[in-house]
SELUM-788836 format. One record per residue (C-alpha): x, y, z; residue number from 1; chain. Coordinates in steps of 0.25 Angstrom, whole numbers, plus 5000, padded with zeros to 4 digits. Layout:
! SELUM-788836
[[X, Y, Z], NUM, "A"]
...
This chain:
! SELUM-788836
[[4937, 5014, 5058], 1, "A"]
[[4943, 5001, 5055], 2, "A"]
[[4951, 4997, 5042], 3, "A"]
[[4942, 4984, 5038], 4, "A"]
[[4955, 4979, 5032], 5, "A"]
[[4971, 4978, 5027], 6, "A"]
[[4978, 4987, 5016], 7, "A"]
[[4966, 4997, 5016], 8, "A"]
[[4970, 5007, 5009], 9, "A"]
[[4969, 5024, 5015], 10, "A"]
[[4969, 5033, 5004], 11, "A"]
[[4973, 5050, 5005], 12, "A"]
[[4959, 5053, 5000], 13, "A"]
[[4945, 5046, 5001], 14, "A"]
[[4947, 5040, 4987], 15, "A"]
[[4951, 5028, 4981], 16, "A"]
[[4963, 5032, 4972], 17, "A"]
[[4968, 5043, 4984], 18, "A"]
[[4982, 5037, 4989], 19, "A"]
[[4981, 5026, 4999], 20, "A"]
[[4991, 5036, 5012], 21, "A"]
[[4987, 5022, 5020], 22, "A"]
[[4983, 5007, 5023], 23, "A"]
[[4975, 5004, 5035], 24, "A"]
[[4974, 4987, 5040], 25, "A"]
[[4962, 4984, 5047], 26, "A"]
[[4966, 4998, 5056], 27, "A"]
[[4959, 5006, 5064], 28, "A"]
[[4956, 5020, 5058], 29, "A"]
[[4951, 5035, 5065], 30, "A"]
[[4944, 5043, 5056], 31, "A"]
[[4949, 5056, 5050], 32, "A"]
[[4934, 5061, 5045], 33, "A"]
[[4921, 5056, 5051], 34, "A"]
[[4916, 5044, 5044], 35, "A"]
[[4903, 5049, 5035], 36, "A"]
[[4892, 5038, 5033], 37, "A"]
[[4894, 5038, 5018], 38, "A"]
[[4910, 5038, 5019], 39, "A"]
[[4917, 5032, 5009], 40, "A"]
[[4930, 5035, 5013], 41, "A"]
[[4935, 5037, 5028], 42, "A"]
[[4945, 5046, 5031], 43, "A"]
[[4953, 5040, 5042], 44, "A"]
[[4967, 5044, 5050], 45, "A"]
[[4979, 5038, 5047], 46, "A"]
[[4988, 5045, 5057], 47, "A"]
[[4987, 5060, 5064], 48, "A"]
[[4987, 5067, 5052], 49, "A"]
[[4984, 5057, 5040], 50, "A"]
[[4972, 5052, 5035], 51, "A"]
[[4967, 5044, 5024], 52, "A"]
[[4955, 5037, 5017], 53, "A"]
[[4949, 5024, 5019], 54, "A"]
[[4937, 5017, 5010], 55, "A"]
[[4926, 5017, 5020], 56, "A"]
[[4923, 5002, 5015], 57, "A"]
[[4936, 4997, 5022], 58, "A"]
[[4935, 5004, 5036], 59, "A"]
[[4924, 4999, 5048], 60, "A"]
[[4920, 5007, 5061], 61, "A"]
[[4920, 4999, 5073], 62, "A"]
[[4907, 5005, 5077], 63, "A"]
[[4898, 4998, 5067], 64, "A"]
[[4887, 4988, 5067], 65, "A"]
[[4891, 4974, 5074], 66, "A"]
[[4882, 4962, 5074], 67, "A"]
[[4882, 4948, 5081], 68, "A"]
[[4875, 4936, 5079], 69, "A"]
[[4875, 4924, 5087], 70, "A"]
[[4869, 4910, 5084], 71, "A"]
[[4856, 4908, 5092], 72, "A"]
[[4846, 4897, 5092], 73, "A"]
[[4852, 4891, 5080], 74, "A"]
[[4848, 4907, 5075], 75, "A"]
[[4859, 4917, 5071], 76, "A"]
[[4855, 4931, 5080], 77, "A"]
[[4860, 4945, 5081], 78, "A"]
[[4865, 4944, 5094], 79, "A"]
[[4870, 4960, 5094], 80, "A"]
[[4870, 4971, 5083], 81, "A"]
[[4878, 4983, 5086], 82, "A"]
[[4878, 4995, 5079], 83, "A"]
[[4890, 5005, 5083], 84, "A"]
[[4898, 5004, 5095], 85, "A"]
């Protein structure tokens, strides 16, 4: 998963008053748990042995839907939409 921005905050449990044990800026993260669909939370790694909990709001896969669009004809078109990798 990727940190969608600075200063995010890594709590010690999936809740919003848990203590923040880290930050994450813009990072790459590996996942501690597999992500449900539904997740609100996301248990990520932080090291070998420490993990922690980021809002699933602020983190992205990589392996999501991607468009583009290019200007044809004096027409905007989808020139490709991708879903997944």
């Amino acid at each position: 998963m990727v940190a969608i921005g600075s200063g995010i905050r890594v709590r010690g449990a999936p809740n919003i008053d848990s203590n923040v044990v880290g930050s994450l800026d813009f990072s790459i993260v590996e996942l501690a748990e597999p992500l449900a669909a539904d997740a609100k939370w996301v248990q990520v790694k932080l090291s070998e042995d420490r993990t922690g909990f980021v809002d699933a709001k602020l983190l992205r896969s990589p392996v999501e839907y991607r468009i583009n669009f290019a200007k044809m004809e004096g027409r905007w078109q989808i020139v490709f939409f991708l879903a997944g990798d």
